[in-house]
One Martini backbone bead per residue (centre of mass of N, CA, C, O) as a GRO file, in nm:
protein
  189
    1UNK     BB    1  14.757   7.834  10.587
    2UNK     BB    2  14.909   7.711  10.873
    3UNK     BB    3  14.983   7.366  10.895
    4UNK     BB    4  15.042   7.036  10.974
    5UNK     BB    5  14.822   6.918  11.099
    6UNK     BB    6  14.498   6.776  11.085
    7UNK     BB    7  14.361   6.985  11.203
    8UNK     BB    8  14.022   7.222  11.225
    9UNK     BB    9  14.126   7.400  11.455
   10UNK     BB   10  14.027   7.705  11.556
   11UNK     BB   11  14.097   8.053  11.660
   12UNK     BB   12  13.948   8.309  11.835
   13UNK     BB   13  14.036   8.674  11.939
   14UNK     BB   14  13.800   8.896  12.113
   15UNK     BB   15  13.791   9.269  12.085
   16UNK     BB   16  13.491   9.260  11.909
   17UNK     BB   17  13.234   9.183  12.097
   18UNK     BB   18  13.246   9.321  12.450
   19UNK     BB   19  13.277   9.327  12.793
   20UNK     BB   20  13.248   9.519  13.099
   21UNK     BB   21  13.241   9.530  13.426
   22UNK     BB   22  12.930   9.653  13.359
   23UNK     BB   23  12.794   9.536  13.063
   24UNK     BB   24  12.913   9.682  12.824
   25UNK     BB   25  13.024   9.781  12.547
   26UNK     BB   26  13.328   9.700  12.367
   27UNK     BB   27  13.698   9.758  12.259
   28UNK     BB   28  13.945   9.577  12.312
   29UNK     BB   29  14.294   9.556  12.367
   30UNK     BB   30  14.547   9.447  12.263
   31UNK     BB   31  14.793   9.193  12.403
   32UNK     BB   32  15.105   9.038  12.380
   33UNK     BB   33  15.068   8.793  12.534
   34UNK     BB   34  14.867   8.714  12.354
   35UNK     BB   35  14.967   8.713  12.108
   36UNK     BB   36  15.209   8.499  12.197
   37UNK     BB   37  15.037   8.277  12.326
   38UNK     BB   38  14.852   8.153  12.189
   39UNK     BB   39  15.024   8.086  11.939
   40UNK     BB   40  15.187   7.874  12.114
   41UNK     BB   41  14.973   7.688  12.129
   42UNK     BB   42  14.839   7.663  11.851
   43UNK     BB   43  15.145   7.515  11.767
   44UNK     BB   44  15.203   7.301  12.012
   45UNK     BB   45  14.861   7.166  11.854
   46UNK     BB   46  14.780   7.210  11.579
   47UNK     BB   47  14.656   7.465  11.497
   48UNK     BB   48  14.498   7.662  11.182
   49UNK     BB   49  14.419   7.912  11.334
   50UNK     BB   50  14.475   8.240  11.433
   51UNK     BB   51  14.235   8.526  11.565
   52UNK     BB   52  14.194   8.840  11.531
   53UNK     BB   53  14.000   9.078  11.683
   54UNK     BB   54  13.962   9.405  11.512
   55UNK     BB   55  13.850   9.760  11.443
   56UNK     BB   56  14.098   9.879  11.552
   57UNK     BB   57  14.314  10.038  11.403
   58UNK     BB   58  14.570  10.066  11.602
   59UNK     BB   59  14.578   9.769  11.664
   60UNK     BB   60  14.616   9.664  11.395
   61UNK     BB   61  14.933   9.814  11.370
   62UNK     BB   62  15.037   9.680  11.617
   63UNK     BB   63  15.060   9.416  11.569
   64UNK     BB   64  15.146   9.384  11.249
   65UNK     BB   65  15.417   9.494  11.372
   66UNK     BB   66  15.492   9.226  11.562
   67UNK     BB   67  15.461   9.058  11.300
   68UNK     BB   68  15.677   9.168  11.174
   69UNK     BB   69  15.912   9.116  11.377
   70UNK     BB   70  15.878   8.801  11.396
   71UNK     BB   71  15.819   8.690  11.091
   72UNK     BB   72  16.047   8.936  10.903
   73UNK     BB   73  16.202   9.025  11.136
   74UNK     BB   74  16.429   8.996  11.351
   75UNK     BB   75  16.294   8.802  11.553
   76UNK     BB   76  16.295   8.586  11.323
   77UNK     BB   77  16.606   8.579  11.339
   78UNK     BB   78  16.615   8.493  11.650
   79UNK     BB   79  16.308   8.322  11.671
   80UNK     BB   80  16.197   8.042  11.546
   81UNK     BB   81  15.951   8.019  11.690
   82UNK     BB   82  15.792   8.224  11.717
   83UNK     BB   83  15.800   8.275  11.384
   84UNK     BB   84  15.632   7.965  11.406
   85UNK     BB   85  15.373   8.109  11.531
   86UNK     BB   86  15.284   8.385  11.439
   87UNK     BB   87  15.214   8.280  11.126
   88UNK     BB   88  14.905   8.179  11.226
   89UNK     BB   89  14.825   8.479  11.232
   90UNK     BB   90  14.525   8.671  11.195
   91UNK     BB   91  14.373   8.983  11.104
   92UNK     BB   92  14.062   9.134  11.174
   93UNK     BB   93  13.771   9.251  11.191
   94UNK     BB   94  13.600   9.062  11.213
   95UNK     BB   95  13.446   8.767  11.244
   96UNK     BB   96  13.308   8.702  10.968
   97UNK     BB   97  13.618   8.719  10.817
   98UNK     BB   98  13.701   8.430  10.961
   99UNK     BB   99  13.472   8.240  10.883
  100UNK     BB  100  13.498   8.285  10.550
  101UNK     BB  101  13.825   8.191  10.550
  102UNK     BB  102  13.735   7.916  10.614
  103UNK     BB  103  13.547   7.804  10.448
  104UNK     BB  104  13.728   7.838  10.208
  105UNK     BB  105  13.935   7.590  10.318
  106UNK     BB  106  13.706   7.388  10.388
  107UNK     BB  107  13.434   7.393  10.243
  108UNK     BB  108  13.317   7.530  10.484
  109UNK     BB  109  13.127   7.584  10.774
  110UNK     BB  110  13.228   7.654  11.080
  111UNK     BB  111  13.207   7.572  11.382
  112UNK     BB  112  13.072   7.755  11.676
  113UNK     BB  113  13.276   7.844  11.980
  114UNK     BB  114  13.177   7.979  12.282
  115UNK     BB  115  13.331   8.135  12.572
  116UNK     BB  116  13.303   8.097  12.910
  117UNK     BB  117  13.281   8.176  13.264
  118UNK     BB  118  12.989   8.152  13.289
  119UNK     BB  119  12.731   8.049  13.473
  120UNK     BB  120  12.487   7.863  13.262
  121UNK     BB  121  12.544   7.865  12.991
  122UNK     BB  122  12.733   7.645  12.912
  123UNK     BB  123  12.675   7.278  12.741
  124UNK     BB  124  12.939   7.219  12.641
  125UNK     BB  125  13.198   6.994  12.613
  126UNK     BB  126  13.503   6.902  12.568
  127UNK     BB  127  13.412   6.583  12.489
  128UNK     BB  128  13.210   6.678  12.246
  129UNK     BB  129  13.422   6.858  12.087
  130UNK     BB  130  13.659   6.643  12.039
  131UNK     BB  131  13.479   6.475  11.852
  132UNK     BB  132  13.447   6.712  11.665
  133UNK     BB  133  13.782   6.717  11.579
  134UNK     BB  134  13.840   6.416  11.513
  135UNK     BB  135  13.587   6.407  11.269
  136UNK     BB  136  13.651   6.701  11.079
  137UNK     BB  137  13.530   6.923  11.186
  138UNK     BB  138  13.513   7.279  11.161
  139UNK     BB  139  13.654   7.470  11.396
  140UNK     BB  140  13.572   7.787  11.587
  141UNK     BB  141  13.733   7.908  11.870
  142UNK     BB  142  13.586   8.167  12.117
  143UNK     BB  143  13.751   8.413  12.281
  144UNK     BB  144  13.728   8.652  12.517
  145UNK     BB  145  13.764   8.946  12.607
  146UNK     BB  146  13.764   9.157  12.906
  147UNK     BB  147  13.444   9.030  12.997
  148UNK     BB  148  13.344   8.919  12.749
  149UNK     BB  149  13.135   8.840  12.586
  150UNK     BB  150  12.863   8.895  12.464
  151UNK     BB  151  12.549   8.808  12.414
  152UNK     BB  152  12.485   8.805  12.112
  153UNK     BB  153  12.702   8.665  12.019
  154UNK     BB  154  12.645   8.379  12.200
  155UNK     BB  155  12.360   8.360  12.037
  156UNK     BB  156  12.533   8.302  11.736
  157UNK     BB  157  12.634   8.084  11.829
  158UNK     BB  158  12.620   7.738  11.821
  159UNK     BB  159  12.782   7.720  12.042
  160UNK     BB  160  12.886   7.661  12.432
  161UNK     BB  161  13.099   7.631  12.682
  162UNK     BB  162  13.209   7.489  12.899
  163UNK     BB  163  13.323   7.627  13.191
  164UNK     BB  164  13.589   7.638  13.395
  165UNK     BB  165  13.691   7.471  13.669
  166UNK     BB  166  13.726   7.423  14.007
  167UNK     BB  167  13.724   7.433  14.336
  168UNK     BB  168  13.680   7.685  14.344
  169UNK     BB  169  13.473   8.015  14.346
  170UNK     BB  170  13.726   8.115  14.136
  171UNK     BB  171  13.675   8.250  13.784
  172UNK     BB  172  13.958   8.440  13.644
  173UNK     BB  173  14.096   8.410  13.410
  174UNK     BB  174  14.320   8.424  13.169
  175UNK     BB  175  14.270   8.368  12.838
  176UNK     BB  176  14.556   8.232  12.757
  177UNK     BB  177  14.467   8.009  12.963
  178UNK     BB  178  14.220   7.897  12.900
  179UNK     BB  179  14.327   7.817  12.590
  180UNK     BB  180  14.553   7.592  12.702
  181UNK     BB  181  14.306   7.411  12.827
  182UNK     BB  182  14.144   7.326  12.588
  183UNK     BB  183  14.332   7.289  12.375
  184UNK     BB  184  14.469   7.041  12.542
  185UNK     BB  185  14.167   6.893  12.583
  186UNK     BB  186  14.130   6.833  12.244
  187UNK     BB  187  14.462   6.793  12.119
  188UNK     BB  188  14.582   6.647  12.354
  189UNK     BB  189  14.788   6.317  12.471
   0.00000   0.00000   0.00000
């Protein structure tokens, strides 16, 4: 794990068990974006890691390809912040593989808080959760792609944080805002 802040709290972004916006189960594509904004932010917030979770082979070689250029190859040596976010980055088949990774690290199981954007879900605020972050529990943040976590899932996360809101009543953002407006809310100053 790298990380210098004192922070206990993790993220993960899933891309599988997902909805799509019929309501089936998918697994949805990693996205560049994601990949680099995410990580970006949970470097420039003291996060000891960020998670992607997918089990599609094809998708976990073109990550580990882009995480290989920006860690240790050419990338990495024209931008060293970039390849200083990236290095947070660690690609997992499962949820539950980057759960037991944390635990082992943590001496504990994290506190599990999944995000959603739907109204009526989600009961924990971000003032609750960042008290428990500042309190030294080890919290894994899990935000999902593509129309959001299953209900499956979310049913089996510890909390669910309450959606963010706005004064308008459209409420999609991308992944990667939605996960630097909490993170901000959490860890920042």
């Amino acid at each position: 794990m790298t990380g210098s802040s004192d922070s206990r709290l993790y993220v993960a972004l899933v891309h599988y068990p997902v909805v799509d916006k019929n309501g089936e189960t998918i697994a949805s594509a990693v996205t560049n974006l994601d990949l680099h904004d995410i990580a970006r932010v949970c470097r420039t917030y003291g996060v000891k890691g960020y998670y992607v979770i997918t089990p599609l082979a094809d998708q976990k070689v073109l990550v580990n390809r882009i995480l290989d250029h920006w860690v240790s190859g050419a990338g990495g040596r024209y931008n060293p912040k970039r390849q200083q976010a990236l290095e947070r980055v660690h690609v997992k088949d499962t949820f539950v593989q980057s759960v037991d990774e944390i635990a082992a690290v943590e001496g504990r199981r994290p506190l599990t808080v999944a995000t959603t954007a739907r109204r009526g879900m989600g009961g924990m605020t971000c003032q609750r959760l960042k008290g428990l972050v500042e309190n030294d529990t080890p919290v894994l943040l899990v935000f999902g792609t593509a129309w959001g976590l299953t209900d499956d899932f979310m049913a089996r996360a510890d909390h669910i944080l309450e959606p963010l809101a706005g004064p308008e009543t459209y409420n999609h953002l991308s992944v990667r805002s939605a996960a630097a407006i909490i993170v901000d809310r959490l860890l920042g100053r």
